[in-house]
C-alpha positions as CSV (number, residue, x, y, z in Angstrom):
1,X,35.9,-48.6,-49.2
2,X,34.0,-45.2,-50.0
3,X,33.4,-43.0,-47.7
4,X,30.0,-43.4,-47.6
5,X,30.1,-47.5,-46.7
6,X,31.9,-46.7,-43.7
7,X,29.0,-44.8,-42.7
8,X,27.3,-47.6,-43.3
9,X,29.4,-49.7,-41.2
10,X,29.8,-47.4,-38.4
11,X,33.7,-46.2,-38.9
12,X,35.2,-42.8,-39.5
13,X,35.4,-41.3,-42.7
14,X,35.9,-37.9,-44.1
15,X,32.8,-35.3,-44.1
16,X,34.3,-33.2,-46.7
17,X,34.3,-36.3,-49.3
18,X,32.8,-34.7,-53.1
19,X,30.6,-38.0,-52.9
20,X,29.0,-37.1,-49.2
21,X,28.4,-33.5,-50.5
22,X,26.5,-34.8,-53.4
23,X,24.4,-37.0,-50.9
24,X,23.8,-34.1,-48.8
25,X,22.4,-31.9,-51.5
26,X,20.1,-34.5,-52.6
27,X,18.6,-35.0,-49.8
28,X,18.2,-31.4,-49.5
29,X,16.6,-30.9,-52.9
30,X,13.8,-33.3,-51.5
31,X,13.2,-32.4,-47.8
32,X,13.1,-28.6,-49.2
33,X,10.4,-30.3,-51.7
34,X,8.2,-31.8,-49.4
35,X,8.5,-29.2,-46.9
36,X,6.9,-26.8,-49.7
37,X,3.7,-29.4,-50.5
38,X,0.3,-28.8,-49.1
39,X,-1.4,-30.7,-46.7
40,X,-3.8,-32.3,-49.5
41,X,-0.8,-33.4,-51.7
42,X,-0.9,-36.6,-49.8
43,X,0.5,-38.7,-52.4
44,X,3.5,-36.2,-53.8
45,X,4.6,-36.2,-50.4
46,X,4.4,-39.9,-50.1
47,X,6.9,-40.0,-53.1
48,X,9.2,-37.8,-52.0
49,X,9.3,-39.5,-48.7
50,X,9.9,-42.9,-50.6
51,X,12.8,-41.5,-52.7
52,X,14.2,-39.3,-49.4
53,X,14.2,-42.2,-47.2
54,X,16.0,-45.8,-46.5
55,X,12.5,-47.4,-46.4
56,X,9.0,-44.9,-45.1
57,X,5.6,-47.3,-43.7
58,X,1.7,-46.3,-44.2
59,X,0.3,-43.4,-42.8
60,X,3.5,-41.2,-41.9
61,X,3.0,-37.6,-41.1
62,X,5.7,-35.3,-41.3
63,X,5.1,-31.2,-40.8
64,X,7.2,-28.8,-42.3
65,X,9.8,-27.7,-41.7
66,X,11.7,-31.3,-41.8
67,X,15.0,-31.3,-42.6
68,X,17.7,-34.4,-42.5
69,X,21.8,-35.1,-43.7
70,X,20.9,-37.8,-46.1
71,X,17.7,-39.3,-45.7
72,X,18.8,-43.0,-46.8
73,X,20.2,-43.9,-43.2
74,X,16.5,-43.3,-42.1
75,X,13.8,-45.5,-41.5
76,X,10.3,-44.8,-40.2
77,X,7.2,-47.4,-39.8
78,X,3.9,-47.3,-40.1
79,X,1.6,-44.7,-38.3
80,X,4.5,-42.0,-37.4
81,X,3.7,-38.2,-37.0
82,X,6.6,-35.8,-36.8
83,X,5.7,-32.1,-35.6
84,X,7.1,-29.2,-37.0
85,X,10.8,-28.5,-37.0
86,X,12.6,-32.0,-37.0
87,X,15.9,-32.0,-37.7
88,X,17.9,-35.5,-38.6
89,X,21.5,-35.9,-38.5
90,X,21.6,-39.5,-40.2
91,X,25.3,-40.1,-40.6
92,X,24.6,-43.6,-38.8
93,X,21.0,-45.8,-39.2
94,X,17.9,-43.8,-37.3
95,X,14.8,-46.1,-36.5
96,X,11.5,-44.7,-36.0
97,X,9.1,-47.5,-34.5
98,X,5.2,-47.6,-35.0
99,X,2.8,-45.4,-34.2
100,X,5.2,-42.8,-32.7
101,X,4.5,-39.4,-32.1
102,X,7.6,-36.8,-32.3
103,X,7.1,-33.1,-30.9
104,X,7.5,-30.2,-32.3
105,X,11.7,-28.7,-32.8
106,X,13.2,-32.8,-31.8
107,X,16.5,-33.6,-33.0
108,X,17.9,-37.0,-33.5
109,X,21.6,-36.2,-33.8
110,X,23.6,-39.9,-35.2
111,X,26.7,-37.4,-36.2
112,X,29.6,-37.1,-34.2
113,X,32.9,-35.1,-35.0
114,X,36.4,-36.3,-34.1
115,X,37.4,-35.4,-30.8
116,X,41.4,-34.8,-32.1
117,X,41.2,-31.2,-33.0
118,X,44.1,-32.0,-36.4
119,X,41.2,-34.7,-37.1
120,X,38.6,-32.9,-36.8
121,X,39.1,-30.2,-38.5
122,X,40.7,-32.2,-41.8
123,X,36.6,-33.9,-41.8
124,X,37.0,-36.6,-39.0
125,X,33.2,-37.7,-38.2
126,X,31.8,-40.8,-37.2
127,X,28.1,-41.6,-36.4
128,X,26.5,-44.3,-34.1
129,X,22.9,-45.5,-34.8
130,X,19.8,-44.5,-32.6
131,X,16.8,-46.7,-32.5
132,X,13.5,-45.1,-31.4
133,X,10.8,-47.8,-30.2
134,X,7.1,-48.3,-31.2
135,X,4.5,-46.5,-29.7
136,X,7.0,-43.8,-28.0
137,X,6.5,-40.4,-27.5
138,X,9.1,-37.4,-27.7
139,X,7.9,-34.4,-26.7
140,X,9.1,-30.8,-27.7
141,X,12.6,-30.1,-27.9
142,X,13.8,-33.4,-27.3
143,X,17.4,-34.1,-28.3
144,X,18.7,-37.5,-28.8
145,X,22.7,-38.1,-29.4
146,X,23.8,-40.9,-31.2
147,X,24.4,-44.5,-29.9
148,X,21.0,-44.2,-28.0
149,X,18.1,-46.4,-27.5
150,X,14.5,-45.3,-26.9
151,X,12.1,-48.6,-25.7
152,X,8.7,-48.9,-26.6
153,X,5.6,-47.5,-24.9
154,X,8.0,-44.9,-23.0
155,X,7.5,-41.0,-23.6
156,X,10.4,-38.4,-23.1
157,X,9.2,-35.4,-22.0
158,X,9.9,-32.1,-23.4
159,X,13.7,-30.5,-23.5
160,X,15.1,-33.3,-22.1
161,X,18.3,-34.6,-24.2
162,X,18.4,-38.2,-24.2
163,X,22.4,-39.1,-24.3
164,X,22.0,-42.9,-22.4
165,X,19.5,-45.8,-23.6
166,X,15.9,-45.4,-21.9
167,X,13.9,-48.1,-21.4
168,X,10.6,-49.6,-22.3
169,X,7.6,-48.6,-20.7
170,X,8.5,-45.6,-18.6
171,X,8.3,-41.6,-18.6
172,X,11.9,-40.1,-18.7
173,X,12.7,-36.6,-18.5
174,X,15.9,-33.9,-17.6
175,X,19.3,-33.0,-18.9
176,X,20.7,-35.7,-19.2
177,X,17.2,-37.7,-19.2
178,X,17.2,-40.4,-16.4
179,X,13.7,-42.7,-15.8
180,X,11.4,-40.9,-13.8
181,X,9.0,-44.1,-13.5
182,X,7.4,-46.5,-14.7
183,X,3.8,-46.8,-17.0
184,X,1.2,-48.5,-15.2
185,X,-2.6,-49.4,-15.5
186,X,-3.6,-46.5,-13.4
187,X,-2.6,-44.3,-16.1
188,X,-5.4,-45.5,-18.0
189,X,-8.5,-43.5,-18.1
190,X,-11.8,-43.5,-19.5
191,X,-11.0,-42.3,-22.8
192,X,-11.3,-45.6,-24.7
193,X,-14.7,-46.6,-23.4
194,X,-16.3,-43.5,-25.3
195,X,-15.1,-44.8,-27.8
């Protein structure tokens, strides 16, 4: 088994593997890419994002200055904008729902080092997925750690570092993030009727 299927599967492996490093600076290659395209190069950035990426929807947005481990452990759906500054550690699977909206300096961290000092320093790392839900929003400075779980319709607000699941439909916030409450109709305003 390479090092990089037991990535895939979820298991230890070695960081300083020749194979990894290659990975790494391919991804690199392209996230420097796109971060140096215009905003009118719409469809160059939609091929890097295709070749950077496990699988990219319609209609995502990413701002420079994106930058991510390896890109193919990602997967983003339709109608996703990601502000400035993102940073993806994607040792492990990453999800990004539908129509989600990701502030500005967020960092979805799947990598973990060994917590055996003689491991860890010979390249022990392992990574544990994290699934963001549709229609969420993270704002600023969020931090997610891997092994987390972000429900749909739920917003995190800004600095908090998300390091248990949240759930659907609720506003979390705080270090660690904990539910605040719930989303209910007398959120709503008028805005949709104007429109």
């Amino acid at each position: 088994m390479t090092e990089w299927d037991k990535i895939r599967v979820g298991i230890m492996y070695n960081d300083f593997d020749p194979d990894l490093f290659k990975r790494r600076v391919y991804a690199k290659k392209l996230f420097r890419q796109y971060n140096k395209t215009e905003d009118d190069e719409t469809d160059l950035r939609e091929g890097i994002m295709k070749k950077l990426f496990e699988k990219v929807g319609k209609n995502v947005w990413i701002e420079p200055d994106f930058k991510c481990e390896y890109g193919k452990n990602i997967t983003i759906e339709d109608d996703v904008y990601i502000n400035f500054g993102c940073i993806i550690l994607d040792c492990a699977k990453i999800f990004i729902g539908a129509n989600t909206l990701i502030g500005p300096n967020v960092g979805i961290y799947a990598a973990n080092h060994a917590t055996d000092a003689e491991e860890r320093i010979n390249g022990g790392c392992y990574g544990k997925p994290v699934t963001i839900g549709k229609r969420v929003w993270l704002g600023g400075d969020v931090k997610l750690v891997g092994g987390v779980t972000v429900g749909d319709d739920t917003i995190i607000g800004a600095g908090s570092i998300v390091t248990k699941d949240i759930p659907s439909g609720v506003i979390a916030a705080g270090n660690p993030c904990r539910v605040i409450r719930k989303i209910t109709e007398k959120d709503k305003t008028d805005y949709l009727k104007k429109y």
